[in-house]
C-alpha positions in Angstrom: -77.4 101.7 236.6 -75.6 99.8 233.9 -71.9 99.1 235.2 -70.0 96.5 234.8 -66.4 94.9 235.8 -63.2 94.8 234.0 -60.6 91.5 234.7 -58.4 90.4 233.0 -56.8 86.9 231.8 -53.0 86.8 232.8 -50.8 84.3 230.4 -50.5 81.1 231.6 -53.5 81.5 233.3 -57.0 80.4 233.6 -58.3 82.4 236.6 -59.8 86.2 235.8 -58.3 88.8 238.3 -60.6 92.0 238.7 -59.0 95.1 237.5 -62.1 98.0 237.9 -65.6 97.9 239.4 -68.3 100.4 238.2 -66.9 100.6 234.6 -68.8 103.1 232.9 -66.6 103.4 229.6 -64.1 100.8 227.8 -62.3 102.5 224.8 -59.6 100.8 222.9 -56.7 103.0 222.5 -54.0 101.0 220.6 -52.5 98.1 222.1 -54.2 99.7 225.0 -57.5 99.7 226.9 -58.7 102.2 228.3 -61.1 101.6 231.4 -63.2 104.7 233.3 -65.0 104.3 235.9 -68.2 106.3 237.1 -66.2 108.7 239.2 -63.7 109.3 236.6 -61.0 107.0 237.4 -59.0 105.3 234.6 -56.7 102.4 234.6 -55.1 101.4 231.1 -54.5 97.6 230.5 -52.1 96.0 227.5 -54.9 93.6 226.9 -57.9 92.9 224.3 -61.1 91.8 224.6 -62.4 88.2 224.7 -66.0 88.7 225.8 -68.9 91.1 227.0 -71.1 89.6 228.9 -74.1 92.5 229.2 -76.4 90.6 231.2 -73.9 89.7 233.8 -72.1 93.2 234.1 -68.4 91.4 233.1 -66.1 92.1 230.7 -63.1 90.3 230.1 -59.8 91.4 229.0 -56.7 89.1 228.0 -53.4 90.2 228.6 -51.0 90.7 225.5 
């Protein structure tokens, strides 16, 4: 399978903390994201995206 894992790039910082493993969908929803999971869980994150990185299975959100 093709999953992948959220983090997410705090202000003020340069480390990326994980936020969901086993990403199956990322929708933007506004000044939202919207992240689901294979088993159907969601978490939503004020963030946007800085990079999708397919081959490695990571995305990476910043925080707004």
């Amino acid at each position: 399978m093709c999953e992948s894992s959220v983090f997410v790039r705090r202000r003020g910082s340069d480390e990326d903390e994980l936020v969901s493993e086993d990403v199956a969908r990322v929708v933007p929803d506004g000044d939202e994201i919207r992240v689901m999971t294979l088993l159907g869980d969601e978490t939503r994150v004020a963030a946007e995206i800085v990079e999708i990185d397919l081959m490695a299975h990571r995305i990476v959100l910043r925080e707004k």
